[in-house]
PDB file of N, H, CA, C and O in Angstrom:
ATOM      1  N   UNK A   1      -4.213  26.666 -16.067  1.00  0.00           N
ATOM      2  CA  UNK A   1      -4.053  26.277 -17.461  1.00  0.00           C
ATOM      3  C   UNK A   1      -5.268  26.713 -18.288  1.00  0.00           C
ATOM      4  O   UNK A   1      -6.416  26.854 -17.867  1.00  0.00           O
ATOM      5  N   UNK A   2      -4.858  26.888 -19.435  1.00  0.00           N
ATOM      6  H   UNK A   2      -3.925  26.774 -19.778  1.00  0.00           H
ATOM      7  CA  UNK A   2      -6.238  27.054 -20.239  1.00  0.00           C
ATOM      8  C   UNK A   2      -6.988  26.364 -20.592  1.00  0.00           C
ATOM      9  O   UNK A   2      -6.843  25.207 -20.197  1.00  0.00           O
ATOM     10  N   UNK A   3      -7.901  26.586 -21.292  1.00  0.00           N
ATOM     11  H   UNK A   3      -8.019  27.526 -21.613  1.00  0.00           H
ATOM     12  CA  UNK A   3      -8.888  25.580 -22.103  1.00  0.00           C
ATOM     13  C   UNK A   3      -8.241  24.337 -22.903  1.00  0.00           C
ATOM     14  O   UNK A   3      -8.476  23.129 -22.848  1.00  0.00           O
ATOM     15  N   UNK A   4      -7.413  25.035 -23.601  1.00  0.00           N
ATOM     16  H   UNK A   4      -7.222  26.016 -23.646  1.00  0.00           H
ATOM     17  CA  UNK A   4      -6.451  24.807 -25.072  1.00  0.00           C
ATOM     18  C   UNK A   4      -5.847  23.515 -24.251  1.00  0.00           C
ATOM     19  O   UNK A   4      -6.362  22.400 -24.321  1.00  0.00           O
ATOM     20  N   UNK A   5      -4.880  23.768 -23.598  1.00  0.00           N
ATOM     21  H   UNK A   5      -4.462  24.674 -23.541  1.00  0.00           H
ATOM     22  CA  UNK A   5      -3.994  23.310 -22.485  1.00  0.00           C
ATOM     23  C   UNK A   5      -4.684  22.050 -21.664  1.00  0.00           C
ATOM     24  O   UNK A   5      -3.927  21.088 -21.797  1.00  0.00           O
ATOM     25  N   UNK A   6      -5.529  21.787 -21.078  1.00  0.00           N
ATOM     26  H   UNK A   6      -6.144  22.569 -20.970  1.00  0.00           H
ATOM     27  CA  UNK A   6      -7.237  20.856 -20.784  1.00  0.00           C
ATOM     28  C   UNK A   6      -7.007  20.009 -21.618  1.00  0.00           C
ATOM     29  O   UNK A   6      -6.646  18.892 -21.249  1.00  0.00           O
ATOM     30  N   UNK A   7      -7.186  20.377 -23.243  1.00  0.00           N
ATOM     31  H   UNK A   7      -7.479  21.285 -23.543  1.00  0.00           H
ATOM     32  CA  UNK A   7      -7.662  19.405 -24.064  1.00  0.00           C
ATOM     33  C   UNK A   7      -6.694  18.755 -24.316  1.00  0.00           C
ATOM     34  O   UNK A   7      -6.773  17.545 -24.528  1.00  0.00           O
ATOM     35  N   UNK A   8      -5.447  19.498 -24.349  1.00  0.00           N
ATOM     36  H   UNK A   8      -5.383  20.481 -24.177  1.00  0.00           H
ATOM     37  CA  UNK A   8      -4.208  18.579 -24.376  1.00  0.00           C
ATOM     38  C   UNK A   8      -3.992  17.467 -24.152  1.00  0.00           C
ATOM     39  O   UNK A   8      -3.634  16.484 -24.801  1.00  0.00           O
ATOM     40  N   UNK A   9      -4.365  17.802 -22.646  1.00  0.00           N
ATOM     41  H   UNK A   9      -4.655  18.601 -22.118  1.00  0.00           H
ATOM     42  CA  UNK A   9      -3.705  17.260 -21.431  1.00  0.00           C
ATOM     43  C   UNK A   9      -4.172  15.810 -21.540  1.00  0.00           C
ATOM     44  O   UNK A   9      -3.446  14.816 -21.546  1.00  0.00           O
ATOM     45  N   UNK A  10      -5.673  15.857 -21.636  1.00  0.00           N
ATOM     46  H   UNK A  10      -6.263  16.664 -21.631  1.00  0.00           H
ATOM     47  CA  UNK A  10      -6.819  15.070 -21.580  1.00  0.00           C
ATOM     48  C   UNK A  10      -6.755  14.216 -22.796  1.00  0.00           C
ATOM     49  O   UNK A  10      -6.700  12.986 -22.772  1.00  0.00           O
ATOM     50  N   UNK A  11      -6.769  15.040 -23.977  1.00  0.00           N
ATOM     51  H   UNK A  11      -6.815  16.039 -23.997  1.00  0.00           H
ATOM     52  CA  UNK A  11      -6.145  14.093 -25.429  1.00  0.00           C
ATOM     53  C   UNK A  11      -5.126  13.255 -24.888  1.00  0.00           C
ATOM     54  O   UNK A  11      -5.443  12.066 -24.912  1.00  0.00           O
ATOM     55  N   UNK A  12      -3.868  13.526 -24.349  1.00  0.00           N
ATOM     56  H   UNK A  12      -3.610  14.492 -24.329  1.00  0.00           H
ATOM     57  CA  UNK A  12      -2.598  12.867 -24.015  1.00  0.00           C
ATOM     58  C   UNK A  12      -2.974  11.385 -22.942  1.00  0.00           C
ATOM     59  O   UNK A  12      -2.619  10.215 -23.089  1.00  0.00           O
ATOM     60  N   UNK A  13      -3.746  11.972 -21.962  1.00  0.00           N
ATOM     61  H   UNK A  13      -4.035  12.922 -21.843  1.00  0.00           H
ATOM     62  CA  UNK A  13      -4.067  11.264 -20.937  1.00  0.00           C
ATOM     63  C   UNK A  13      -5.413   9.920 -21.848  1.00  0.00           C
ATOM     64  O   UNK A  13      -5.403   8.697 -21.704  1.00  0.00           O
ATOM     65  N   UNK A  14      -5.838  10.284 -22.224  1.00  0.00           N
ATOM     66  H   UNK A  14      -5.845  11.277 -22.340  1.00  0.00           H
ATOM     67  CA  UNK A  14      -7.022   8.949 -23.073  1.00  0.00           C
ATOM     68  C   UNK A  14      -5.861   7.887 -24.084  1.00  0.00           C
ATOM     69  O   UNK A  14      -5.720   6.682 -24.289  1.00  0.00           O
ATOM     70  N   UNK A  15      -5.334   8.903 -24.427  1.00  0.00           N
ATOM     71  H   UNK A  15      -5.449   9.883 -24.260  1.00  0.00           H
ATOM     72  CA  UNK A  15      -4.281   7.865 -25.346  1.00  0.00           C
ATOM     73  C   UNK A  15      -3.370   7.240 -24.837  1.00  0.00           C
ATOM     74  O   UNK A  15      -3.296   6.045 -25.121  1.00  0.00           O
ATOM     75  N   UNK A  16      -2.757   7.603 -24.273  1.00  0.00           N
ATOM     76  H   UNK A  16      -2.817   8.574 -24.043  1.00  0.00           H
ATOM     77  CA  UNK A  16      -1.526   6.894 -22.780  1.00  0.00           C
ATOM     78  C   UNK A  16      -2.629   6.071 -22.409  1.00  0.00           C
ATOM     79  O   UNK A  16      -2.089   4.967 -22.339  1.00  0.00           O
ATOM     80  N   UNK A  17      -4.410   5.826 -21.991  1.00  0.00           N
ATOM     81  H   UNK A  17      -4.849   6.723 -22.048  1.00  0.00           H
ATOM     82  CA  UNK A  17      -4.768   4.981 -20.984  1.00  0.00           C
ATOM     83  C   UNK A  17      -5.101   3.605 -21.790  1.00  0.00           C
ATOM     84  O   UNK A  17      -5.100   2.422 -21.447  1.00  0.00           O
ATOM     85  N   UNK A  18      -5.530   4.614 -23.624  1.00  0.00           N
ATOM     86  H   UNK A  18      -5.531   5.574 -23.903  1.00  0.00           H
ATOM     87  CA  UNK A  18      -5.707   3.058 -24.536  1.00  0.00           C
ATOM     88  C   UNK A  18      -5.058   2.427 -24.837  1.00  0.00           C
ATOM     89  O   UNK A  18      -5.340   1.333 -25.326  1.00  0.00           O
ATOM     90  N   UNK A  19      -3.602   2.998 -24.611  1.00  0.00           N
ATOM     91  H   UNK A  19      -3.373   3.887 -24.214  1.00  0.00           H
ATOM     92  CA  UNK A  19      -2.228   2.573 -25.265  1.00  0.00           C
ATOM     93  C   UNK A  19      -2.058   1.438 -23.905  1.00  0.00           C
ATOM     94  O   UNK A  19      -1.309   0.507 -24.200  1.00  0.00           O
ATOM     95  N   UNK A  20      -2.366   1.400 -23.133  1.00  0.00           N
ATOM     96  H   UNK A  20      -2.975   2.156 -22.893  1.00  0.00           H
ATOM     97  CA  UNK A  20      -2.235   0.367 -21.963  1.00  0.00           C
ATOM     98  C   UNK A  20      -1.035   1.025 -21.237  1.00  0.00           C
ATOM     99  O   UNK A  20      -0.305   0.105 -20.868  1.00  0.00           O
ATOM    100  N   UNK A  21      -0.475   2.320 -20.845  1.00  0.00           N
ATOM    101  H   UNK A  21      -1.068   3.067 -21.145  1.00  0.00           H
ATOM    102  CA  UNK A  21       0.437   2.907 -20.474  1.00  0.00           C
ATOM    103  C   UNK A  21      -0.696   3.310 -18.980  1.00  0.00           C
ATOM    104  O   UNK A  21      -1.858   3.705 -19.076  1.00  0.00           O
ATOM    105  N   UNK A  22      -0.109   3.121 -17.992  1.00  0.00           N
ATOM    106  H   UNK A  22       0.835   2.800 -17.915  1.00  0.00           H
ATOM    107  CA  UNK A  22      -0.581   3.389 -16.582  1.00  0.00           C
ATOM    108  C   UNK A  22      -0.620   5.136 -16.721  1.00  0.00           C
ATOM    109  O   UNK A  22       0.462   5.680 -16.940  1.00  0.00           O
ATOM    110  N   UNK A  23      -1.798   5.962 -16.600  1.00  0.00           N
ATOM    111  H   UNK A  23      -2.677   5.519 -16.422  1.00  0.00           H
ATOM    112  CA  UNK A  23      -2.199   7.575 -16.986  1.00  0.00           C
ATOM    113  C   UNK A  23      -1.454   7.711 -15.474  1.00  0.00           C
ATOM    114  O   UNK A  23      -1.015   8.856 -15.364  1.00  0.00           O
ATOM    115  N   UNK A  24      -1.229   7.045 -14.503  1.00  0.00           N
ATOM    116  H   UNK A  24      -1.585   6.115 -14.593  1.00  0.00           H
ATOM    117  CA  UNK A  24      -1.124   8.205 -13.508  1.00  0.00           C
ATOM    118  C   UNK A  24       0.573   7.884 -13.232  1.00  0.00           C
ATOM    119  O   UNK A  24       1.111   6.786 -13.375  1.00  0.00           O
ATOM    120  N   UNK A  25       1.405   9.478 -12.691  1.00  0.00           N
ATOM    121  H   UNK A  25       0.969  10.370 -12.575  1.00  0.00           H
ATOM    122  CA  UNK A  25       2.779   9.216 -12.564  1.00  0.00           C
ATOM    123  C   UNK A  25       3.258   7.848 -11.521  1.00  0.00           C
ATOM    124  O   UNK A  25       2.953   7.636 -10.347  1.00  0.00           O
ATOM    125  N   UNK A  26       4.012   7.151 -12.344  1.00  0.00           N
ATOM    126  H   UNK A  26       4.260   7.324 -13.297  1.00  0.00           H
ATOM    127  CA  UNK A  26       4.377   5.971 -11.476  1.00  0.00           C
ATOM    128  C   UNK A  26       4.760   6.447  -9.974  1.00  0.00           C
ATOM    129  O   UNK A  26       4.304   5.794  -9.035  1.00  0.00           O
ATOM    130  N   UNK A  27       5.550   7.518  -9.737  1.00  0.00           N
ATOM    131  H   UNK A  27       5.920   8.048 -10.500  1.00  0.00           H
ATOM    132  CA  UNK A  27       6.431   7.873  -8.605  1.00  0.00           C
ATOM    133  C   UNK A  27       5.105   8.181  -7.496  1.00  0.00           C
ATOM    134  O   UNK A  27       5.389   8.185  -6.298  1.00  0.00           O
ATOM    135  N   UNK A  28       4.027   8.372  -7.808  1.00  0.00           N
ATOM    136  H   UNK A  28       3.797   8.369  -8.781  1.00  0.00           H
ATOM    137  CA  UNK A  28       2.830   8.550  -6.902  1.00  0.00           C
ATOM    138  C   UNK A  28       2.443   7.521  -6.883  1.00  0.00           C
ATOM    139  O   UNK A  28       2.092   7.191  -5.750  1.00  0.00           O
ATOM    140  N   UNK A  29       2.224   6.250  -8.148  1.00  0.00           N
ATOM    141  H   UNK A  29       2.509   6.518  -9.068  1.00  0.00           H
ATOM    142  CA  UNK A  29       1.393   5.287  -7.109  1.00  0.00           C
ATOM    143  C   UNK A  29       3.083   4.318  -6.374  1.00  0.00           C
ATOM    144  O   UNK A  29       3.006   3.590  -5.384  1.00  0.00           O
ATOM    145  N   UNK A  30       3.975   4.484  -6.884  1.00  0.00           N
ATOM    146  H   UNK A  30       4.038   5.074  -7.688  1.00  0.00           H
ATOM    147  CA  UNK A  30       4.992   3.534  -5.729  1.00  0.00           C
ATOM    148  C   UNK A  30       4.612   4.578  -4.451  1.00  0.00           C
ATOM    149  O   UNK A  30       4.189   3.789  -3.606  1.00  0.00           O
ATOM    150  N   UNK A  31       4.567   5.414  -4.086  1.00  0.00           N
ATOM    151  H   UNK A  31       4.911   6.055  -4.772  1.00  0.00           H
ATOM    152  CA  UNK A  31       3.960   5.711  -2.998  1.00  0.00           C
ATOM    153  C   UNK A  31       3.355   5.190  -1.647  1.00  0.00           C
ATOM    154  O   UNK A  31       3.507   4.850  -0.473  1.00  0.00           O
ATOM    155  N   UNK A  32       2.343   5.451  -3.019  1.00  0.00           N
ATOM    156  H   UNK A  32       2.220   5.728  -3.972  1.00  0.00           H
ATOM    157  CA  UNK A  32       1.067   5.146  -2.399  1.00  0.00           C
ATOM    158  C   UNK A  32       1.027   3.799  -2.490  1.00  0.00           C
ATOM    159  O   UNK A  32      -0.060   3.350  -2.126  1.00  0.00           O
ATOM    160  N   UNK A  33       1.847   2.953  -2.856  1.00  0.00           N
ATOM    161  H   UNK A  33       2.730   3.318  -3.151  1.00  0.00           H
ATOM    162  CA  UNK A  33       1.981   1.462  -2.352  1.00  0.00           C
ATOM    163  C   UNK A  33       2.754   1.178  -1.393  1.00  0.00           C
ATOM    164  O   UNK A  33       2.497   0.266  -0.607  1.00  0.00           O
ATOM    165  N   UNK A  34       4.162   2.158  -1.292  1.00  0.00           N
ATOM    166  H   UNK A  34       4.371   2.898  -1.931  1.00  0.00           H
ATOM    167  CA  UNK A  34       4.728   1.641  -0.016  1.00  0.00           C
ATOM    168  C   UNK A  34       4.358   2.323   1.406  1.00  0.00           C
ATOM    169  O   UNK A  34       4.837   2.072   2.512  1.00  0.00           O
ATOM    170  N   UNK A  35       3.773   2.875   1.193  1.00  0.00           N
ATOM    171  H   UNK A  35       3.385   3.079   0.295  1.00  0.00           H
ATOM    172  CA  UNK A  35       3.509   3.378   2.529  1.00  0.00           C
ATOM    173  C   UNK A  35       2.392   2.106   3.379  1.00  0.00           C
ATOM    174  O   UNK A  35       1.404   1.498   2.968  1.00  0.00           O
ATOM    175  N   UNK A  36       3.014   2.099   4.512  1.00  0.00           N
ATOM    176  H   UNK A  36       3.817   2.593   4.846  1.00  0.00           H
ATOM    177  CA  UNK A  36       1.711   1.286   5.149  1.00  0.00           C
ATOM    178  C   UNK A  36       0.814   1.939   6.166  1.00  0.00           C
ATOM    179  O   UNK A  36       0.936   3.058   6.664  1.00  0.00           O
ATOM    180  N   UNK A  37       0.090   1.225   6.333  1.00  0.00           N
ATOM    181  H   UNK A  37      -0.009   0.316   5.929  1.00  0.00           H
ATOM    182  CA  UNK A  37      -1.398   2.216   7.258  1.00  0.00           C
ATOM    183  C   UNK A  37      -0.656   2.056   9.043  1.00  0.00           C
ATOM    184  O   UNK A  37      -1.092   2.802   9.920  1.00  0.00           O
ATOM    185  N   UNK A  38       0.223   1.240   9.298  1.00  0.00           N
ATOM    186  H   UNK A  38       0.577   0.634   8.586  1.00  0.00           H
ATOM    187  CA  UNK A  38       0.749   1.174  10.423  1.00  0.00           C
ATOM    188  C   UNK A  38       2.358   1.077  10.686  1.00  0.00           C
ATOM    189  O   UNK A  38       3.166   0.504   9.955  1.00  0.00           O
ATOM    190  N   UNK A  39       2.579   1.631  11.660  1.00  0.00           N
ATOM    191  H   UNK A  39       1.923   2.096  12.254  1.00  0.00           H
ATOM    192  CA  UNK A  39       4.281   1.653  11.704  1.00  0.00           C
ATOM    193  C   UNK A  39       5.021   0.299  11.657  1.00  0.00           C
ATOM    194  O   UNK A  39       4.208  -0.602  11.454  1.00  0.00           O
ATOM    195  N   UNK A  40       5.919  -0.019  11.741  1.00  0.00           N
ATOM    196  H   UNK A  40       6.579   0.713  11.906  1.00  0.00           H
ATOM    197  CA  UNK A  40       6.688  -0.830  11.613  1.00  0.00           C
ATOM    198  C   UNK A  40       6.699  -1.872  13.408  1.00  0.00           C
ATOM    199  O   UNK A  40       6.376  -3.012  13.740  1.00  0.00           O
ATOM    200  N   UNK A  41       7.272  -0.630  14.129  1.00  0.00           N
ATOM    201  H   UNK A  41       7.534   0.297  13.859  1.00  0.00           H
ATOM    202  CA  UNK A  41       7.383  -1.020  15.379  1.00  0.00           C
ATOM    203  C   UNK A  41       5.785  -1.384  16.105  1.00  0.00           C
ATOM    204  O   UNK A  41       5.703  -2.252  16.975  1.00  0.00           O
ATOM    205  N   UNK A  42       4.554  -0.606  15.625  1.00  0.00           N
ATOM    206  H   UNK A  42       4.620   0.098  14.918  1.00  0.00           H
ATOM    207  CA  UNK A  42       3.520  -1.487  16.220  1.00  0.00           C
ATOM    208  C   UNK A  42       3.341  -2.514  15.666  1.00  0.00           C
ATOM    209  O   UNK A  42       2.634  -3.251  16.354  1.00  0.00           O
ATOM    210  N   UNK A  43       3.676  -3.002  14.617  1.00  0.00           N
ATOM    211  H   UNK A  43       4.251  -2.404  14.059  1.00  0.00           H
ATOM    212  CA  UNK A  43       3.559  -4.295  13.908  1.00  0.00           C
ATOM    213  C   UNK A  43       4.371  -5.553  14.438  1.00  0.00           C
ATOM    214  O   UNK A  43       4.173  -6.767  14.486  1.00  0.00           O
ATOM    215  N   UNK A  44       5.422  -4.642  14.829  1.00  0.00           N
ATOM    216  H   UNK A  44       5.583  -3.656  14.790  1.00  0.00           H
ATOM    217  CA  UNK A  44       6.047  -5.966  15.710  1.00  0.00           C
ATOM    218  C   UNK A  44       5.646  -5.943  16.823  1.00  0.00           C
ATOM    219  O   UNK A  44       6.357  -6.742  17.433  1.00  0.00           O
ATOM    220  N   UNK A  45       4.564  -5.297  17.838  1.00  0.00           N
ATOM    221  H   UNK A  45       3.987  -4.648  17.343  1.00  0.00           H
ATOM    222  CA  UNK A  45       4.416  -5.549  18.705  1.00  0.00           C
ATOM    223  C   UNK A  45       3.133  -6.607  18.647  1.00  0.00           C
ATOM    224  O   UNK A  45       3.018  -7.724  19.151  1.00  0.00           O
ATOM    225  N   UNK A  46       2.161  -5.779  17.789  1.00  0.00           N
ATOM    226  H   UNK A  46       2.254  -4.871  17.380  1.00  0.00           H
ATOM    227  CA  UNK A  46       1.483  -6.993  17.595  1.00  0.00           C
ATOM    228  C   UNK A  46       1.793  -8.203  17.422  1.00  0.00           C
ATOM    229  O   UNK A  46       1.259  -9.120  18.046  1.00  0.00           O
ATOM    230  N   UNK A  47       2.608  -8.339  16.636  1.00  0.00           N
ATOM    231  H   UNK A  47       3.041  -7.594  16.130  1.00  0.00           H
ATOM    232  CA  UNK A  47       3.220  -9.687  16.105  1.00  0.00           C
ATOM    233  C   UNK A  47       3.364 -10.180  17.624  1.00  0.00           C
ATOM    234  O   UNK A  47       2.505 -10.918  18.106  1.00  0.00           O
ATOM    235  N   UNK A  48       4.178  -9.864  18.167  1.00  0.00           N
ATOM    236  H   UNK A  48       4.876  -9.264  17.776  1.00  0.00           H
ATOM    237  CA  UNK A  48       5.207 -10.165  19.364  1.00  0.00           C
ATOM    238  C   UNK A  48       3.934 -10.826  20.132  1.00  0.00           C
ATOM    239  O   UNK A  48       3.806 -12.048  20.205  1.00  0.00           O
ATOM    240  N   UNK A  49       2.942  -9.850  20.738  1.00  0.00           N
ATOM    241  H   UNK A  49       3.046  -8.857  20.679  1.00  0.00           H
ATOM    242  CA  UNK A  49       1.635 -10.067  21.270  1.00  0.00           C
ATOM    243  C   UNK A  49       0.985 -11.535  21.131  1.00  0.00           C
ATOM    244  O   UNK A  49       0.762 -12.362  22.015  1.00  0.00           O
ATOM    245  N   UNK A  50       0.740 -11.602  19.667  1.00  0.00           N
ATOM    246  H   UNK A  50       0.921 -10.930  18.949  1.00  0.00           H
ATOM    247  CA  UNK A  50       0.124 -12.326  19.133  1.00  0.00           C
ATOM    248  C   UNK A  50       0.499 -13.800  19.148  1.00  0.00           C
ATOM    249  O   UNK A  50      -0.230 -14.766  19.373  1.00  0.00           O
ATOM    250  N   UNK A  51       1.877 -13.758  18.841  1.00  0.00           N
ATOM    251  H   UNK A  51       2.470 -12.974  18.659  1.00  0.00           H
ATOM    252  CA  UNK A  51       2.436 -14.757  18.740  1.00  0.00           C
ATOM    253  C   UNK A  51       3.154 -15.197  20.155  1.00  0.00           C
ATOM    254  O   UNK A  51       3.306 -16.370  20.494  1.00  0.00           O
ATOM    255  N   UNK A  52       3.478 -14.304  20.754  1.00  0.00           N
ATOM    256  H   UNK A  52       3.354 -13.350  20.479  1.00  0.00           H
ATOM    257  CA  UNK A  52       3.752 -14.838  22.428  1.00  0.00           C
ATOM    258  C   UNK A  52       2.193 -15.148  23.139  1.00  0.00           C
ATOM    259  O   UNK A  52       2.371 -15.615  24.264  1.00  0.00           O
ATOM    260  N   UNK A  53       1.194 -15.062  22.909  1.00  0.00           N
ATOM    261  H   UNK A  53       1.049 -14.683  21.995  1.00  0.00           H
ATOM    262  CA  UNK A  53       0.115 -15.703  23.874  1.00  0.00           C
ATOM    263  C   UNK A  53       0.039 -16.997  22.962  1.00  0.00           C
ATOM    264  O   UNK A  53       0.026 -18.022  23.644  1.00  0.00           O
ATOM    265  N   UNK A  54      -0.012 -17.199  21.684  1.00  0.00           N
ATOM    266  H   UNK A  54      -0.002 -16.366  21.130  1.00  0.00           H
ATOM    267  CA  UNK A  54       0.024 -18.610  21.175  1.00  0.00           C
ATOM    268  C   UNK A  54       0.949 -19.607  21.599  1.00  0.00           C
ATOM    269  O   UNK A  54       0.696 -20.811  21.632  1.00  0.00           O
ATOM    270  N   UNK A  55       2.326 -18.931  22.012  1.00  0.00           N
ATOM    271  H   UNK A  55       2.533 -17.952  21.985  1.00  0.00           H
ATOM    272  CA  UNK A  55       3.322 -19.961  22.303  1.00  0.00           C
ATOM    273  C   UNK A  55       3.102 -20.304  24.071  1.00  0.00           C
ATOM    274  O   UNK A  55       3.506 -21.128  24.892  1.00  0.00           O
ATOM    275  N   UNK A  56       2.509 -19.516  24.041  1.00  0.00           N
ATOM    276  H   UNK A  56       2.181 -18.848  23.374  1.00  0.00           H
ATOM    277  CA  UNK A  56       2.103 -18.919  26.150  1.00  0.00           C
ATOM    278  C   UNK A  56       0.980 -20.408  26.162  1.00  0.00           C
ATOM    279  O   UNK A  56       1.161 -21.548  26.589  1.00  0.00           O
ATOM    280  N   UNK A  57       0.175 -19.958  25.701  1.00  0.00           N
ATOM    281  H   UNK A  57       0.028 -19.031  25.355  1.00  0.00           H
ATOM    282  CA  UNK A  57      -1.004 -21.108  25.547  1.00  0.00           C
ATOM    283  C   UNK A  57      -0.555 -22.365  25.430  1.00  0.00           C
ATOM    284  O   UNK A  57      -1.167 -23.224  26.065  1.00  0.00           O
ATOM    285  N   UNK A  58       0.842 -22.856  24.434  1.00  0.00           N
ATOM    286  H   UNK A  58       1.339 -22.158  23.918  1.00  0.00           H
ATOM    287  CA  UNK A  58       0.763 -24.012  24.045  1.00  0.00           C
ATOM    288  C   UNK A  58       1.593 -24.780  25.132  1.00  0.00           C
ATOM    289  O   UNK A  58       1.618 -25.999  25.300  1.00  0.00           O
ATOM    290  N   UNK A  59       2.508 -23.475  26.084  1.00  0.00           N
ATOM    291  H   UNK A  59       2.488 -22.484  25.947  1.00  0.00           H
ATOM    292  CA  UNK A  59       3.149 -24.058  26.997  1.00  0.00           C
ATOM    293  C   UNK A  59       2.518 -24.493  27.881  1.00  0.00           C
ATOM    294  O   UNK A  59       2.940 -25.543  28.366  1.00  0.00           O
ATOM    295  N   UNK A  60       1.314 -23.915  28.440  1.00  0.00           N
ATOM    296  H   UNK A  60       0.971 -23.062  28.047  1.00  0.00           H
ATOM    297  CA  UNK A  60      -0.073 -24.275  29.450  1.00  0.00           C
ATOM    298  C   UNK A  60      -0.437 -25.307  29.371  1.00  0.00           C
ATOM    299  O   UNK A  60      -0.354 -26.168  30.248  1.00  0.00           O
ATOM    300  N   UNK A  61      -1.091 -25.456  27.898  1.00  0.00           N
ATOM    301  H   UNK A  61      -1.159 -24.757  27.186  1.00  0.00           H
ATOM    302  CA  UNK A  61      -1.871 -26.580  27.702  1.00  0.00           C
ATOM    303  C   UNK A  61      -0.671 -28.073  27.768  1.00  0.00           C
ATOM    304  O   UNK A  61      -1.108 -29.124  28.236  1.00  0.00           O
ATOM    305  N   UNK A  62       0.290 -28.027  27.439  1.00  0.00           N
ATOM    306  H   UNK A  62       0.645 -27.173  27.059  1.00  0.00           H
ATOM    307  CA  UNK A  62       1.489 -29.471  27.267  1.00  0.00           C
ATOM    308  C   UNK A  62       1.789 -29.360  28.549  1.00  0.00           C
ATOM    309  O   UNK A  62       1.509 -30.465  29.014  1.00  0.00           O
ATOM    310  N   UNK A  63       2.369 -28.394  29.773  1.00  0.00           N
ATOM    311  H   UNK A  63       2.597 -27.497  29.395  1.00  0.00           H
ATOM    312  CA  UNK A  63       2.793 -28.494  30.832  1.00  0.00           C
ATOM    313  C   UNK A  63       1.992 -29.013  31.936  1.00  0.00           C
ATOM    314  O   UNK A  63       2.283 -30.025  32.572  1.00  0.00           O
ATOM    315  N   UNK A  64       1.141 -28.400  32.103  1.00  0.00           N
ATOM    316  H   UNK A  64       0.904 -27.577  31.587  1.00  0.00           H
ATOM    317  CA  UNK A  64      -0.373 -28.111  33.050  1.00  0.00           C
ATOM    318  C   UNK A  64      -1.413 -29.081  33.256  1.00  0.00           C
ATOM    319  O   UNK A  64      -2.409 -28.787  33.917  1.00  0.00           O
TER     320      UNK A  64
END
């Protein structure tokens, strides 16, 4: 792009950010919000993990 084209852009982008209009394309940050840092299926394993030694434990400790 050019110079010309820059200032545009940049004019457009300051005014969209004072106007209280979010400057960056929505469709990138839903994104970048739904994505998670871990899969689905290790999450349930953790879970699974996590929550089966708590219930593991509580059977120990009441039975034992």
């Amino acid at each position: 792009p050019t110079e010309f084209e820059m200032r545009q852009r940049n004019a457009k982008f300051a005014k969209d950010a004072r106007s209280g209009k979010k400057p960056t394309h929505p469709s990138r940050q839903e994104q970048l919000a739904k994505r998670s840092p871990i899969n689905l299926w290790a999450l349930g394993i953790i879970v699974f993990v996590v929550v089966g030694g708590v219930l593991f434990e509580l059977v120990r400790i009441m039975f034992l």
